[in-house]
N, C-alpha and C positions, 0 to 999 in steps of 0.2 A: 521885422517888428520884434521889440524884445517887450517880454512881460516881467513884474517883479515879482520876483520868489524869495523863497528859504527852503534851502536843504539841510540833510545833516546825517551825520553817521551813526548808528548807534549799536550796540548789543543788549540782547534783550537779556545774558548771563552768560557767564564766563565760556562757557563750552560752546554756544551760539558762534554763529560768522557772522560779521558786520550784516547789519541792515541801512538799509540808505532809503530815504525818505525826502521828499520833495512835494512843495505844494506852490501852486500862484495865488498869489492876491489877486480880491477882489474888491470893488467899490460900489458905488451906485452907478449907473452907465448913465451916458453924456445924452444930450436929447438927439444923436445919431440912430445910437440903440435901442433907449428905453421903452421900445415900441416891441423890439425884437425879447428882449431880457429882462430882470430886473437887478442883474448887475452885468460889470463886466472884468476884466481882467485891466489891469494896474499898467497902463504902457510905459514904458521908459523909453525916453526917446536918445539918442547918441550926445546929445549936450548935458545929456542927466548921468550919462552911466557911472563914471567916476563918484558922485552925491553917493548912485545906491549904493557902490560896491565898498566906501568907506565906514567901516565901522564903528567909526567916531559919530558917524553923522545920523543922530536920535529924530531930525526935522524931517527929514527927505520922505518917507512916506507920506505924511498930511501935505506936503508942498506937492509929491506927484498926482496926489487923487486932488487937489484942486485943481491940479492942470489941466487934469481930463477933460475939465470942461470948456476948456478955452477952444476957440475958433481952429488953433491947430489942429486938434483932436479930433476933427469929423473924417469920421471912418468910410468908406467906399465898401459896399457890401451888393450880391448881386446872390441870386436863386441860383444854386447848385445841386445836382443833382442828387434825389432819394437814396443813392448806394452808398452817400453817408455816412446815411444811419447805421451802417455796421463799420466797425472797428477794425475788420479785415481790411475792410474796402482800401486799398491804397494804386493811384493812377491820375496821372497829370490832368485827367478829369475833373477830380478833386476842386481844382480850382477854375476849371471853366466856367462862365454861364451858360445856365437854360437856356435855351431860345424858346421863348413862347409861340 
């Protein structure tokens, strides 16, 4: 799954080392979600990547957040476990589901 972003390089003054900065876009989330969140992250799908990655191309963000809502877009989502919620947590659990 690819999300869309913008990065960029910067120095905050000359004696500074590069700072690098990165963020994803967000929209309003598809009625998959909008239960879960009240937005979600911008997907770009592999027939879209060249649109995003073209810098000529000013349309490509309002054409990918309408796509979101289309019938493609319905996301598979399932209860994962509480260890989550911390940041450390990393283990192929991660994307298991719960078993109730």
């Amino acid at each position: 799954m690819t999300f869309a972003g913008l990065w960029e390089t910067w120095r905050e003054n000359e004696a500074a080392g590069p700072i690098m900065s990165f963020t994803i876009l967000t929209t309003i989330p598809n009625d998959s979600i909008c239960w879960i969140h009240d937005r979600m992250a911008v997907i770009v799908t592999p027939e879209d990547w060249d649109a995003w990655l073209d810098p000529k191309n000013t349309e490509v963000l309002a054409k990918l957040q309408a796509k979101q809502h289309s019938a493609g877009h319905q996301l598979q989502y399932w209860p994962v476990t509480p260890k989550m919620n911390s940041p450390k947590f990393e283990s192929e659990e991660c994307v298991l589901p719960v078993l109730e």
